[in-house]
C-alpha positions in Angstrom: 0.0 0.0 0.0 1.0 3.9 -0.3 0.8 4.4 3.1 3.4 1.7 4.2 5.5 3.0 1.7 5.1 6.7 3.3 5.3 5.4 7.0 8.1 3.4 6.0 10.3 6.2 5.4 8.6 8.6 7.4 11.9 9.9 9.3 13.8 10.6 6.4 10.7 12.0 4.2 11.0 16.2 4.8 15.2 15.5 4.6 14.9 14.3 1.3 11.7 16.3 -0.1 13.3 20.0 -0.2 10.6 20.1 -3.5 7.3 19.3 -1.6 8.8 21.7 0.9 9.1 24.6 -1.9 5.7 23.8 -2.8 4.4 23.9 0.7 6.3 27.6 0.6 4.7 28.6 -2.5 1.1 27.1 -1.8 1.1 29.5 1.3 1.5 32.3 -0.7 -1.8 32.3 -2.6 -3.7 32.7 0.7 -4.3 36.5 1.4 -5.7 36.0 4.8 -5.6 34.2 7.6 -7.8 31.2 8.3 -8.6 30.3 11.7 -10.0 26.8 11.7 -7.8 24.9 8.8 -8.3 21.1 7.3 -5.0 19.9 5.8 -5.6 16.7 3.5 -2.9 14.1 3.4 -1.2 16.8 6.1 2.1 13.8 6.3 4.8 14.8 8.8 3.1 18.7 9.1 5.1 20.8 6.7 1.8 22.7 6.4 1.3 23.2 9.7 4.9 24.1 10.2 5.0 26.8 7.7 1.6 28.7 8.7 3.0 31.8 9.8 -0.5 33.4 11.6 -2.1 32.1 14.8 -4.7 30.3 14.6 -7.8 28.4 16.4 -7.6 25.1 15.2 -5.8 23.3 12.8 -7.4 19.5 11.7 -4.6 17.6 9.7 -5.7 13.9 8.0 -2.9 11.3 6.9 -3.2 7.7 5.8 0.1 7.3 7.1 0.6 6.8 10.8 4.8 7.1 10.6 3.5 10.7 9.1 0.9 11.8 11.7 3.7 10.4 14.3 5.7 13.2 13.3 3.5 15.7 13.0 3.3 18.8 15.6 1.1 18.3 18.6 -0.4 21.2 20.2 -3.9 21.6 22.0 -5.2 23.2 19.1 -3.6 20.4 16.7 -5.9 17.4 15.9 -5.0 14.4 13.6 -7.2 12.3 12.2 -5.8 8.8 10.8 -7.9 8.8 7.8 -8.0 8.3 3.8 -9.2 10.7 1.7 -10.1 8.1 -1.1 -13.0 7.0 1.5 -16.1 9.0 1.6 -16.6 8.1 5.4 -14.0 10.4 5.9 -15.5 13.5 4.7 -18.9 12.4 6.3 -17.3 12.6 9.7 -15.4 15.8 8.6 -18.7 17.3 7.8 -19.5 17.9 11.7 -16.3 20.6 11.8 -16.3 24.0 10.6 -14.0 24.9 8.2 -12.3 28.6 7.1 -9.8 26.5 4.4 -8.9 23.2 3.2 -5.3 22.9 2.3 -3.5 19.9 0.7 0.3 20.0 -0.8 1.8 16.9 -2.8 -1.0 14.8 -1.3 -4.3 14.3 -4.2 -2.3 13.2 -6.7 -2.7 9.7 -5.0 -6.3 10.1 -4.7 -8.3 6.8 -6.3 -10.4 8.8 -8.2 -9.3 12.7 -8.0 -12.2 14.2 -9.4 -14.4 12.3 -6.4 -11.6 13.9 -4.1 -12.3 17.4 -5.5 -15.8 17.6 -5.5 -15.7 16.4 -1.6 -13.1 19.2 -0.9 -15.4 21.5 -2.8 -18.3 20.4 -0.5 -16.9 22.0 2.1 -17.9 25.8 0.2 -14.9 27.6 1.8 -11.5 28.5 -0.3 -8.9 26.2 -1.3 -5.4 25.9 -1.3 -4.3 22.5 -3.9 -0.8 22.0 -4.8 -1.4 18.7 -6.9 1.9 17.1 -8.5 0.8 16.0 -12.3 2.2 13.6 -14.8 4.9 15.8 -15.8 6.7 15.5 -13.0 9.8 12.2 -13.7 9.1 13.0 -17.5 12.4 12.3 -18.5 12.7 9.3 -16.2 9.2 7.5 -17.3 10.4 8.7 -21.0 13.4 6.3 -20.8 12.2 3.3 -19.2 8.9 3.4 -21.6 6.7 3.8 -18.5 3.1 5.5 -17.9 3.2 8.0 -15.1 0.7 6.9 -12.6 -0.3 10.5 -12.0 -3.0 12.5 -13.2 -1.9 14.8 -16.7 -2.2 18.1 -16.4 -5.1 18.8 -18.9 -7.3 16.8 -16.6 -6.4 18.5 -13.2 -6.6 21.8 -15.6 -10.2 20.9 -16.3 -11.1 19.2 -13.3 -10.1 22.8 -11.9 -12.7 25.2 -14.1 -15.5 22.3 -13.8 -15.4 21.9 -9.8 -13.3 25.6 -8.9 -14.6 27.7 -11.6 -13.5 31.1 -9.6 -10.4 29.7 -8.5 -7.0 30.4 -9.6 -4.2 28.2 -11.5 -0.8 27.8 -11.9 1.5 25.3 -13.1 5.2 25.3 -11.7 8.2 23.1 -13.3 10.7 22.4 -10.2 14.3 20.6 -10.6 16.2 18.8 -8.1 19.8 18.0 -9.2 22.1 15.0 -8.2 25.6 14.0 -8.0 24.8 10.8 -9.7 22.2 8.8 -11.0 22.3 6.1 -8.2 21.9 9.0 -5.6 18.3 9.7 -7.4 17.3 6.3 -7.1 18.1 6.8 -3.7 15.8 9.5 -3.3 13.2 8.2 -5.3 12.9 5.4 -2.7 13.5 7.5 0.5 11.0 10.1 -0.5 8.2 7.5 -0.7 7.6 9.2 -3.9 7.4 5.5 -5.6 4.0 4.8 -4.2 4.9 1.0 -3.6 4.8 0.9 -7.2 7.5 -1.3 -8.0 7.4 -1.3 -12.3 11.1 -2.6 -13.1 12.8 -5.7 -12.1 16.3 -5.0 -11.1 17.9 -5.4 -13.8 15.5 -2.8 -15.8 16.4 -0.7 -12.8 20.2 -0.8 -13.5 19.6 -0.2 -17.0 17.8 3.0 -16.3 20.3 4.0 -14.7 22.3 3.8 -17.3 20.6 5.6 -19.7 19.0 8.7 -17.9 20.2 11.7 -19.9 20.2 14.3 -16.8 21.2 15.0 -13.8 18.3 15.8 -12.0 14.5 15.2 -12.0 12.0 17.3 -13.2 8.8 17.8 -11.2 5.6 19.7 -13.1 3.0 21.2 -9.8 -0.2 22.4 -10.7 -1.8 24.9 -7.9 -5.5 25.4 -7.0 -6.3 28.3 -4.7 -9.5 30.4 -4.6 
C-alpha cells in the first residue's frame, strides 16, 4: 500500500523532499488571509502546519500514514485524524467541523479517483489551497524506461479545476532537483516514498535505467488550485 511506503520512510521524508517543501512555501503564498480553523488533507509529517506563519484556532490535519501523523506537531489546538481521503466516510465525519480552508500539498495526486476527491473538498464551500503534482513531474525518467506516469496529466487537473473551482486560480510550476549521480536519485526516489509501492522494473530494468537517464536531475511539473 501507499501508506506503508510513506510510513516506512517517514523519518527521512521532509530531509529528502526539499521540493514538496518549496511547494508547501509557494502554496502559502496564494492565501491573502488568515484562516482560523484549517483542514490539511494528506497533512504527512506537518510541513503545512509548520510553515503557517498566523495564529490560529484550530488546525485539523488527515494522513493515511501513521509514521507521518507520528511526526506531525502536537499542540492543543492540533488534531489528527488517521484517515483516507479516497473513503467517503471520511468526509462524512469531517462534515461535523467548521472549516475557514482546506489545504492539501503533494497529497491528491494519490487520490483513487481525483475528481471524487475534488468535488468532496469543494463540499466543504470555503477557499482552497491544492498544490497537486501531475504527470509531468519524472518526465524524463518515465520517458526512458517506456513507462506510464501513474499521476494524473495536467489537462485533466486543468479541467477538473474550471469544472469543480470555476472562480479559482491556476498555476503550473516546473521544479528541478539535481544530483551528484544517478544512483543517488534512485536513492531518493525510494526515501522520498515518492514511488508509491509501485514497484514497475525488475532489477535489472532498474540498472539499465540508470544507465541511460540523460540528466542529472528530476524534473517535477506542480499544478496549484487556490480560490
Amino acid at each position: 500500500m501507499v501508506s506503508n511506503e510513506f510510513s516506512k520512510y517517514a523519518s527521512t521524508y521532509e530531509v529528502n523532499n526539499s521540493v514538496q517543501n518549496e511547494v508547501v512555501k509557494k502554496l502559502l503564498t496564494y492565501c491573502r488571509k488568515e484562516p482560523q480553523t484549517i483542514l490539511d488533507l494528506g497533512c504527512g509529517s506537518g510541513a503545512v502546519c509548520k510553515s503557517i506563519f498566523w495564529n490560529y484556532k484550530k488546525f485539523v490535519g488527515v494522513d493515511f500514514a501513521e509514521g507521518m501523523l507520528a511526526l506531525h506537531p502536537k499542540a492543543t489546538n492540533i488534531e489528527l485524524i488517521y484517515g483516507d481521503f479516497n473513503d467517503y466516510k471520511l468526509f462524512e465525519k469531517l462534515k461535523s467541523y467548521s472549516f475557514d480552508a482546506v489545504f492539501s500539498s503533494s497529497a491528491l495526486q494519490w487520490a483513487d479517483n481525483i475528481e471524487e476527491v475534488l468535488y468532496a473538498v469543494s463540499s466543504f464551500r470555503v477557499p482552497v489551497y491544492l498544490a497537486i503534482f501531475t504527470s509531468g513531474t519524472f518526465k524524463t525518467l518515465h520517458k526512458t524506461a517506456d513507462l506510464e506516469s501513474l499521476l494524473t496529466d495536467l489537462k485533466k487537473i486543468e479541467y477538473l479545476q474550471k469544472k469543480i473551482f470555476p472562480s479559482s486560480k491556476f498555476e503550473v510550476v516546473q521544479y528541478k532537483m539535481e544530483f551528484s549521480s544517478t544512483r543517488d536519485m534512485f536513492r531518493y526516489i525510494k526515501q522520498s516514498g515518492v514511488s508509491g509501492s509501485r514497484k514497475l522494473l525488475s532489477y535489472k530494468q532498474m540498472k539499465q535505467l540508470m544507465k541511460s537517464y540523460p540528466l542529472n536531475y528530476l524534473e517535477f511539473e506542480v499544478a496549484f488550485i487556490s480560490s
